[in-house]
C-alpha positions as CSV (number, residue, x, y, z in Angstrom):
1,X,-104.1,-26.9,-46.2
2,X,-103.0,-30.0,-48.2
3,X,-99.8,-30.4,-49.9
4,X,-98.9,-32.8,-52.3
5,X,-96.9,-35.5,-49.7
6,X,-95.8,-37.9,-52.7
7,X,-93.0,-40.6,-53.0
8,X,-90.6,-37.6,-53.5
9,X,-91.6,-35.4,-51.0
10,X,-88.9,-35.9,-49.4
11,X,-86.7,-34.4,-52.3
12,X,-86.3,-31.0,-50.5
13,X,-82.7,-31.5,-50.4
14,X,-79.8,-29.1,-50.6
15,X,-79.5,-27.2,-53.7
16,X,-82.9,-24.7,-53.8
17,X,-82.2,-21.6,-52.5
18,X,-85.5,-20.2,-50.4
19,X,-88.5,-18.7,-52.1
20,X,-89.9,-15.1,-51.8
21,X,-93.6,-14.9,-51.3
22,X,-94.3,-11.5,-53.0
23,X,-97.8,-9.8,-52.3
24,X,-97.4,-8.0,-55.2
25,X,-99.0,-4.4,-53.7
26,X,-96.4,-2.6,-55.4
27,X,-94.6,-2.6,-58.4
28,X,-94.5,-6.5,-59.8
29,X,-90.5,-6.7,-60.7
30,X,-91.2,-8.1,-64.1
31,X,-89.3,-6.7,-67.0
32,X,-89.7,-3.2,-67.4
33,X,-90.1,-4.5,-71.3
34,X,-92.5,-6.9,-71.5
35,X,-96.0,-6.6,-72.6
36,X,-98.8,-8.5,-73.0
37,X,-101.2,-8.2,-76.5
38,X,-104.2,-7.4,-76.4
39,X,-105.3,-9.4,-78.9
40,X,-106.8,-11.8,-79.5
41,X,-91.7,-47.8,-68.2
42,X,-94.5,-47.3,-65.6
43,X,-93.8,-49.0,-62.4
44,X,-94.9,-52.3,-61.5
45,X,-97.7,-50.3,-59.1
46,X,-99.7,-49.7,-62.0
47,X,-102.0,-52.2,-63.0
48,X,-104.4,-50.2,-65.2
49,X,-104.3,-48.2,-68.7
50,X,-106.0,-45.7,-70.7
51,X,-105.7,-45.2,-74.1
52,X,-104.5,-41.5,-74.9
53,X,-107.7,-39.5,-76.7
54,X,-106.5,-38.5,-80.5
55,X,-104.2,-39.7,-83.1
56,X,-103.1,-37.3,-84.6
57,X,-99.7,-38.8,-85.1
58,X,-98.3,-37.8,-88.4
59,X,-95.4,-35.4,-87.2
60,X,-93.4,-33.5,-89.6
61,X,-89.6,-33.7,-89.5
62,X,-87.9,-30.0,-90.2
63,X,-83.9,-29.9,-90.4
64,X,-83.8,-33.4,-88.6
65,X,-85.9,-32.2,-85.9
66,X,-89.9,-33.6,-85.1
67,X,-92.5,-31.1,-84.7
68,X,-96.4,-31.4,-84.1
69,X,-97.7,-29.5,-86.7
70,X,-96.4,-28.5,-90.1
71,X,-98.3,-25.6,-90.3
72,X,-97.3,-21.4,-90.7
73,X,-99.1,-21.4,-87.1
74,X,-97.8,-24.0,-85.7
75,X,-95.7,-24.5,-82.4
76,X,-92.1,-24.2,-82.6
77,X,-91.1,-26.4,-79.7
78,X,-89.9,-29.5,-81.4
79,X,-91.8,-33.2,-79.5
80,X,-88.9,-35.4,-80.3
81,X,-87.3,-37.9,-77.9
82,X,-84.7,-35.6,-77.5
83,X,-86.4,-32.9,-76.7
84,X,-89.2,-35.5,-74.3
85,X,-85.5,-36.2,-72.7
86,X,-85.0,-32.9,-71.8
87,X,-88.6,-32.0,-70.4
88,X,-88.1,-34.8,-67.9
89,X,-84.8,-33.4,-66.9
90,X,-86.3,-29.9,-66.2
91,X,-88.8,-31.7,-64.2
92,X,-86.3,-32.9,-61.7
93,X,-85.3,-29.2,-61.6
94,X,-88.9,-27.9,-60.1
95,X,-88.7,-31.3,-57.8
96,X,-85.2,-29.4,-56.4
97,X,-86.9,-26.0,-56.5
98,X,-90.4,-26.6,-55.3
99,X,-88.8,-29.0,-52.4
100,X,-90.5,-31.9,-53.8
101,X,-93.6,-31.4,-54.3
102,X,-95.6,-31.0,-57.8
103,X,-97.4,-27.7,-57.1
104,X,-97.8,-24.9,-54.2
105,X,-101.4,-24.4,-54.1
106,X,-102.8,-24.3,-50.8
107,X,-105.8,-26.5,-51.6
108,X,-108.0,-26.6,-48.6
109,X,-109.2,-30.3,-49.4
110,X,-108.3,-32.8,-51.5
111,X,-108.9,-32.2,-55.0
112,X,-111.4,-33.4,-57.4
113,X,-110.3,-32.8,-60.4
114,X,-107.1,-31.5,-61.6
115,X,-106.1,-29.7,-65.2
116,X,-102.8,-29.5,-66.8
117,X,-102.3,-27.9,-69.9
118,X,-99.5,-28.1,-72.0
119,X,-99.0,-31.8,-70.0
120,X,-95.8,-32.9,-71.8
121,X,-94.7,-36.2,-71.2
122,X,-97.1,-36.0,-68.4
123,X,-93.8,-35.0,-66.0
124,X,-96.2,-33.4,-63.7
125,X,-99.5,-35.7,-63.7
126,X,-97.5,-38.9,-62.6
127,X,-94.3,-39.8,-60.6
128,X,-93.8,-43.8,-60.2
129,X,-92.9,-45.1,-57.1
130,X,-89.3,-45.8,-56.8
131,X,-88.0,-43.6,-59.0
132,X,-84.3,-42.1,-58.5
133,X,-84.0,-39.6,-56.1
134,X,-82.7,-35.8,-57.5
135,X,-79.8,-36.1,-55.0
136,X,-78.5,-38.7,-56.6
137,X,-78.9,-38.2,-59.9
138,X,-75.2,-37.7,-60.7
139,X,-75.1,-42.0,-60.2
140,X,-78.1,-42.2,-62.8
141,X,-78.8,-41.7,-65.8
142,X,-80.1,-38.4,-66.9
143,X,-81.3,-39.7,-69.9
144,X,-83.5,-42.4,-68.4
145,X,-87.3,-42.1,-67.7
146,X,-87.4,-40.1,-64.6
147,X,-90.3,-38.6,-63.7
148,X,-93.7,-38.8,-65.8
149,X,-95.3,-36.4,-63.1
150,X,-100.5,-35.5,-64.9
151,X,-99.3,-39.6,-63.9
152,X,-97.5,-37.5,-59.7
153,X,-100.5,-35.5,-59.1
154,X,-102.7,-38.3,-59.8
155,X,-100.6,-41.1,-57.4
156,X,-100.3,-38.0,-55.1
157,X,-104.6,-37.5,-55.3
158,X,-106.0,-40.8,-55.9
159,X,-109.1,-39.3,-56.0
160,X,-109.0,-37.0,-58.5
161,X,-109.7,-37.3,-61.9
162,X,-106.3,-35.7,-63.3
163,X,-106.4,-34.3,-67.0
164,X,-103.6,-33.6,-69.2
165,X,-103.7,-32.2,-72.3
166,X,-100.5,-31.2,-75.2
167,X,-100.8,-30.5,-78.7
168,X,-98.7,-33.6,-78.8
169,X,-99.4,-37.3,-78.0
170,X,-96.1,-38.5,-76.3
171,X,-97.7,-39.5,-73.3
172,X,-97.0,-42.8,-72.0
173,X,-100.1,-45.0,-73.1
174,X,-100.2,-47.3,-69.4
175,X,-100.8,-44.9,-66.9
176,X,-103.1,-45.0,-63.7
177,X,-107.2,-45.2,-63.7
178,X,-107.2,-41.7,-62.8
179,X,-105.5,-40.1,-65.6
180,X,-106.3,-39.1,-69.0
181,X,-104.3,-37.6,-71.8
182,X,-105.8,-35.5,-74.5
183,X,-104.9,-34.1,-77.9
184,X,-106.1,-30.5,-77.4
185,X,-104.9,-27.0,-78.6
186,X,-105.6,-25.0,-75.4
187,X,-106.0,-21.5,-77.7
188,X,-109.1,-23.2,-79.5
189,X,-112.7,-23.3,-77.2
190,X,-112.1,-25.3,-74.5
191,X,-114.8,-27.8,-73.9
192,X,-114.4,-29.8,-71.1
193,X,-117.7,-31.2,-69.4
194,X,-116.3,-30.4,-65.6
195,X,-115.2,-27.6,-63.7
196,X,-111.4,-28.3,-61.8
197,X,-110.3,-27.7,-58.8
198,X,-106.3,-26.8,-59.9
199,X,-105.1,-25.6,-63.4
200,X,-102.3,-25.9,-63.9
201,X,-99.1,-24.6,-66.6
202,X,-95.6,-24.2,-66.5
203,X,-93.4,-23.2,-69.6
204,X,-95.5,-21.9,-72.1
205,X,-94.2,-18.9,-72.7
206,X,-94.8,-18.2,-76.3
207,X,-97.5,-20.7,-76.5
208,X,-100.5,-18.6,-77.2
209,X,-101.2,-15.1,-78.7
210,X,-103.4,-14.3,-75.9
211,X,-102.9,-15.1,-72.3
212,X,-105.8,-13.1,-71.5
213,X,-107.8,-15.6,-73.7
214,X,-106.3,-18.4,-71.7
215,X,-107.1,-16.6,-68.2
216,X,-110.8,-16.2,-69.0
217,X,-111.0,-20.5,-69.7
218,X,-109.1,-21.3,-66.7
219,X,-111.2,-18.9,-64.9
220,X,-114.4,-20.4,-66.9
221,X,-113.7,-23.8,-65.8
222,X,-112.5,-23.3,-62.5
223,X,-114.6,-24.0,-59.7
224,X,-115.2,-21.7,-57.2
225,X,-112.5,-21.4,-54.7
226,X,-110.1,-23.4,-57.0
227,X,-106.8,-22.0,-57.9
228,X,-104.6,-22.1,-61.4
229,X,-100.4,-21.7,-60.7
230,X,-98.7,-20.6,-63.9
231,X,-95.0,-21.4,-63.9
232,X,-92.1,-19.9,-65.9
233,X,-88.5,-19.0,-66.6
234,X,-87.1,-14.9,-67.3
235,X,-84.3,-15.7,-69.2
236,X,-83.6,-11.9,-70.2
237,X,-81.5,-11.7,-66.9
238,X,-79.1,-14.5,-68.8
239,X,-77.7,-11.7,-71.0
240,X,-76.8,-9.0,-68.3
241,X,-73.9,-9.6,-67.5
242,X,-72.0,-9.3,-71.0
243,X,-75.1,-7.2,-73.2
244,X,-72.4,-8.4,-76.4
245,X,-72.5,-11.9,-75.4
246,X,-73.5,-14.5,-78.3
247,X,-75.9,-15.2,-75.7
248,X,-77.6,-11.8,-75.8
249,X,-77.5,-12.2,-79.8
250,X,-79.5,-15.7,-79.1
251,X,-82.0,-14.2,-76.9
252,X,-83.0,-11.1,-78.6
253,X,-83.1,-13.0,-82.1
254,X,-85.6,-15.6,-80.2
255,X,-87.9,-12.4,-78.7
256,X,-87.4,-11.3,-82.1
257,X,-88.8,-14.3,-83.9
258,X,-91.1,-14.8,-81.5
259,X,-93.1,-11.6,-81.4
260,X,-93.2,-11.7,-85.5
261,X,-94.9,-15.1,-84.7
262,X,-97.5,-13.2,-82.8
263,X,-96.5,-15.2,-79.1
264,X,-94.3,-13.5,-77.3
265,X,-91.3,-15.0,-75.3
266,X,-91.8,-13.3,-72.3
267,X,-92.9,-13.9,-68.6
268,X,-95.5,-10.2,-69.3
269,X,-98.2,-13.6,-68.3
270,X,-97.3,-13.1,-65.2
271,X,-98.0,-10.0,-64.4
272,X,-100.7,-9.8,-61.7
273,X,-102.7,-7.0,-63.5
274,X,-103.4,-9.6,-66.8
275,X,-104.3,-12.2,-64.0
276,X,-106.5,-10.4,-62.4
277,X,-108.0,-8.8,-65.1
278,X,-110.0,-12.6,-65.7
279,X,-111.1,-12.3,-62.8
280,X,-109.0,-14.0,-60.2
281,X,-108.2,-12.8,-56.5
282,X,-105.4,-13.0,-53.9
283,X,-101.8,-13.1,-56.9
284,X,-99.6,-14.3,-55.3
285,X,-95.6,-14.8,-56.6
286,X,-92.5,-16.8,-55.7
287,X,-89.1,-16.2,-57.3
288,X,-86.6,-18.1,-57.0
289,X,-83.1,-17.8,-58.8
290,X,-81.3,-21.1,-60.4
291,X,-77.2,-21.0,-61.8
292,X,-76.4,-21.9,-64.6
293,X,-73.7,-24.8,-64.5
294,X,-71.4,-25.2,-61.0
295,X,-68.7,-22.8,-61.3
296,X,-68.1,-21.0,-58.8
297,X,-71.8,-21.5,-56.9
298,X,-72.3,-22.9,-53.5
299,X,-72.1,-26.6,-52.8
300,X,-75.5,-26.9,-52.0
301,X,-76.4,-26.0,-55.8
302,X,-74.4,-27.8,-58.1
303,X,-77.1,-30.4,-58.8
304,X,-79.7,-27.8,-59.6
305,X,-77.5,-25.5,-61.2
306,X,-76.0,-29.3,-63.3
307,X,-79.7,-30.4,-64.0
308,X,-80.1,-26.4,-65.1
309,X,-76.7,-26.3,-68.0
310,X,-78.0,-30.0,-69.0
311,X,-81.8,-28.2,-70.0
312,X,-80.0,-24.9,-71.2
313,X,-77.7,-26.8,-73.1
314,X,-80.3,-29.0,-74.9
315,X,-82.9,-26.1,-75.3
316,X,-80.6,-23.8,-77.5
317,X,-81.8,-25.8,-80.7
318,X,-85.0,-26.6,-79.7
319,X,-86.1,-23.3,-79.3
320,X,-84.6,-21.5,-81.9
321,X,-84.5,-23.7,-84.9
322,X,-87.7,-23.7,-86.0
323,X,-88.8,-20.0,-84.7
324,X,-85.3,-18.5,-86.9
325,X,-85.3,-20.5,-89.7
326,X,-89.4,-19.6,-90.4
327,X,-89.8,-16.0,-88.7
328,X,-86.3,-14.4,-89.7
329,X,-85.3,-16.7,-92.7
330,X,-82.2,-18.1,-91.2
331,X,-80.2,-20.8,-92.5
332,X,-80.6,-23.5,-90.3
333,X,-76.9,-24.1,-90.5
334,X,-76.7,-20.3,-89.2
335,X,-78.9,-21.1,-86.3
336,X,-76.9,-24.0,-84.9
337,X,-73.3,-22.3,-85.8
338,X,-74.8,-19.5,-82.9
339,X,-76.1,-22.5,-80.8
340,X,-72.7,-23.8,-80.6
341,X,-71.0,-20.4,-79.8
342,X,-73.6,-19.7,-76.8
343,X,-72.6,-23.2,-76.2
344,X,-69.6,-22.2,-75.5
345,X,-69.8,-19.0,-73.5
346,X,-71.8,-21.2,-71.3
347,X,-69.2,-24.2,-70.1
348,X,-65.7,-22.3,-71.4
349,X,-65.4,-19.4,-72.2
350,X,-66.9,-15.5,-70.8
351,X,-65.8,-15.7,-67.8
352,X,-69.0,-13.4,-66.2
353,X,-71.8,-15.9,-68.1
354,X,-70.1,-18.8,-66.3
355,X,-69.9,-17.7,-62.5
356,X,-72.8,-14.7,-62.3
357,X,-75.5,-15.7,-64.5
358,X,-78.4,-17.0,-62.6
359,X,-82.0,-17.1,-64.2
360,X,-85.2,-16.2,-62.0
361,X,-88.0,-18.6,-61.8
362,X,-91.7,-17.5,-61.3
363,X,-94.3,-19.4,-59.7
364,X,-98.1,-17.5,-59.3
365,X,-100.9,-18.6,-57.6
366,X,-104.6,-17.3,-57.8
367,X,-107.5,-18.5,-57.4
368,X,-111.5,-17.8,-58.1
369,X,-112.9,-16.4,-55.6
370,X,-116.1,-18.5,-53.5
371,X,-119.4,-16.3,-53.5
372,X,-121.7,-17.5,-51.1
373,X,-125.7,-16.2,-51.8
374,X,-125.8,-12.8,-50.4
375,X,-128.9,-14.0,-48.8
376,X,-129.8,-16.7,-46.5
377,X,-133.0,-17.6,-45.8
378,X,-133.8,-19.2,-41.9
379,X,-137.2,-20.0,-40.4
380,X,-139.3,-17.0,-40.1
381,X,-136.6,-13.9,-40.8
382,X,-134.3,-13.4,-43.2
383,X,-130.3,-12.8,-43.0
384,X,-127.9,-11.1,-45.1
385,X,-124.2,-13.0,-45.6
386,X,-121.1,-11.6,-46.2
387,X,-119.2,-13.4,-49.5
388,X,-116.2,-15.7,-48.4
389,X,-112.8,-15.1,-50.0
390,X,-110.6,-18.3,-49.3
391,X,-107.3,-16.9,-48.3
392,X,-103.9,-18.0,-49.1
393,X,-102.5,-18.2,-45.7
C-alpha cells in the first residue's frame, strides 16, 4: 500500500482526534433527513510552468463579493482572495485531520494519473517544500500562502500526471511539469482523453444537482481498480445543541436556499447506497469530529479547533450571501446582520455553541472494481478465473 509520504507528512501532530473506519453493513449514520435527487509564491524547487487551460476571466462582483459566473445557475461560492484565503486555511485543517497526508486511499502502486475536481487554489494538488508547519501556525501568518496542495499530490507522485479542474481559474500559473489546471464545469460531459487512477473531491456539497450524475463519470473514467474519496463537512450537528440558536436560523435558511437552487447542502452524497449504485465496491467511511473554537476542548485541539472558528468564521458570508439574497430574496444587509449575530454565538455569547459544538467530518473511499477475463486460455486446455476484487485492507 502507498501513502502519500510528502514534506508534511510528518504533520500528524496533536490536535486530530482518531478516525472510525466504518464498514457501513448497517445503518450509515447520515442524517435521518437528507436525501439525494434523483434527477438529473511557488518555492524555489520549481523550475517549470504551465499555463492554466481557459480564460474565462471576467468575474462578476455581487454586494462587494466576486463570483465565477453571473448566471441564475451559477455557483454561489464566491472565488475572491478572501474567500482563496480561506480555502488554504481549511486545507491545513485536513493536513491536522488526515495526519498529514493529502488523501487515504490505499493505492497499491504509485499512481498514474490523478483527478481533482473542484481543485481550488490547487490546496490539494501541490504543497511546496518548506512550507510552515500546522503546529506552528499560531507564529505565522494565517493569511499567507500556505499550502497549494493538485501542486502536494503531484510533488508527492512525481510520476503522475495530476489534473485539477474548478469552475474558477485562481490557480497559481508556475506550478510543477506534472500538473495541469483546467476551466471545467464537472456537471457538463466530462471529456477527458485518460482514465485516472484516484478521483478525488472534498467540499462540494451543493455543487451539483446530481451526485449520481457525478458517480457514473468518476466511475466512467476510472480505471479499473482505481479509487475516488469524496470528502465533506455535516454541519446540521452545529445547531443541536440550542435548536433556537441564530445559528440554527443560518443553517436551515442555507438548506433552504439551497434546495430551491436545486443542489442540496447536504452530506446525502455520502451515502454508500448512491455510491454504489454507480457501480463502485468495498465504501468505506471515516468520521471524525472537529470543535469549533478552543473553549473548553482538550489541549491537544486548540489548533484544529483555532484553524476550524478562523474557516467558520470566514464562511458565514460566503456561503450565504449569494444563495439568500438570489433563492429567498434577502436583503443583503439582512444576510450579513444574521452573519454577525451567529458570529457572535460562536466566540461570546451561548454558552452550549461555544464549548459542545463539534462538527463531523466524512471521508469515503471506493473504488472500481478489477475484472480479470473469466477465461484464460493456456497451451492445450482451457481454465476458468475467478474476478479479483482489490481489497481495502
Amino acid at each position: 500500500m502507498v501513502q502519500p509520504q510528502g514534506p508534511n507528512a510528518a504533520l500528524a501532530g496533536p490536535g486530530v482526534m482518531e478516525a472510525e473506519v466504518v464498514d457501513e453493513e448497517g445503518p450509515d449514520g447520515l442524517a435521518p433527513e437528507a436525501t439525494e435527487p434523483e434527477t438529473s509564491d511557488r518555492n524555489s524547487g520549481i523550475t517549470s510552468t504551465k499555463s492554466l487551460v481557459g480564460s474565462v476571466l471576467d468575474y462578476p462582483v455581487e454586494h462587494d463579493r466576486r463570483y465565477c459566473g453571473s448566471g441564475p445557475d451559477s455557483y454561489y461560492m464566491p472565488n475572491d482572495e478572501i474567500e482563496q484565503t480561506r480555502l488554504n486555511i481549511l486545507h491545513q485543517v485536513y493536513l491536522l485531520l488526515l495526519h498529514g497526508q493529502l488523501s487515504l486511499a490505499p493505492l497499491e502502486s504509485e499512481p498514474q494519473r490523478i483527478l481533482d475536481i473542484g481543485t481550488g487554489t490547487g490546496e490539494c494538488t501541490y504543497l511546496p517544500t518548506g512550507v510552515a508547519r500546522v503546529d506552528s501556525v499560531q507564529e505565522s501568518p494565517l493569511t499567507s500562502r500556505v499550502a497549494l496542495g493538485a501542486i502536494a499530490m503531484a510533488e508527492t507522485y512525481p510520476n503522475a500526471d495530476v489534473t485539477g479542474t474548478d469552475l474558477s481559474a485562481i490557480q497559481p500559473d508556475a506550478v510543477p511539469s506534472n500538473v495541469f489546471f483546467e476551466v471545467d464545469d464537472a456537471e457538463e460531459e466530462w471529456t477527458f482523453g485518460q482514465s485516472f487512477d484516484l478521483i478525488h473531491m472534498r467540499n462540494l456539497s451543493a455543487s451539483f444537482r446530481s451526485w449520481a450524475e457525478i458517480y457514473d463519470e468518476c466511475f466512467r473514467h476510472l480505471s479499473p481498480g482505481g479509487y475516488v474519496e469524496v470528502v465533506d463537512f455535516d454541519h446540521s450537528q452545529t445547531a443541536k445543541p440550542v435548536p433556537d440558536s441564530y445559528v440554527a436560523i443560518f443553517i436551515s435558511a442555507i438548506r433552504e436556499a439551497a434546495e430551491r437552487s436545486g443542489r442540496h447542502w447536504s452530506i446525502a452524497h455520502l451515502r454508500r447506497g448512491v455510491i454504489e449504485a454507480a457501480g463502485f465496491v468495498d465504501v468505506k467511511r471515516t468520521t471524525m469530529e472537529i470543535p469549533i473554537g478552543t473553549r473548553n476542548v482538550d489541549p491537544s485541539q486548540k489548533t484544529i479547533g483555532k484553524l476550524w472558528l478562523i474557516c467558520c468564521l470566514e464562511g458565514l458570508e460566503a456561503a450565504s450571501l449569494r444563495l439568500l439574497t438570489r433563492e429567498l430574496d434577502w436583503k443583503a444587509e439582512d444576510v450579513r446582520d444574521l452573519c454577525q449575530k451567529v458570529r457572535r454565538e460562536l466566540t461570546e455569547g451561548r454558552e452550549q455553541l461555544t464549548t459542545t459544538v463539534y462538527v463531523l467530518f466524512y471521508l469515503i473511499i471506493s473504488h472500481r472494481r478489477i475484472l480479470m477475463s473469466p477465461f484464460a486460455i493456456i497451451p492445450g486446455r482451457l481454465v476458468t478465473s475467478a474476478s479479483r476484487i482489490v481489497c481495502m485492507n
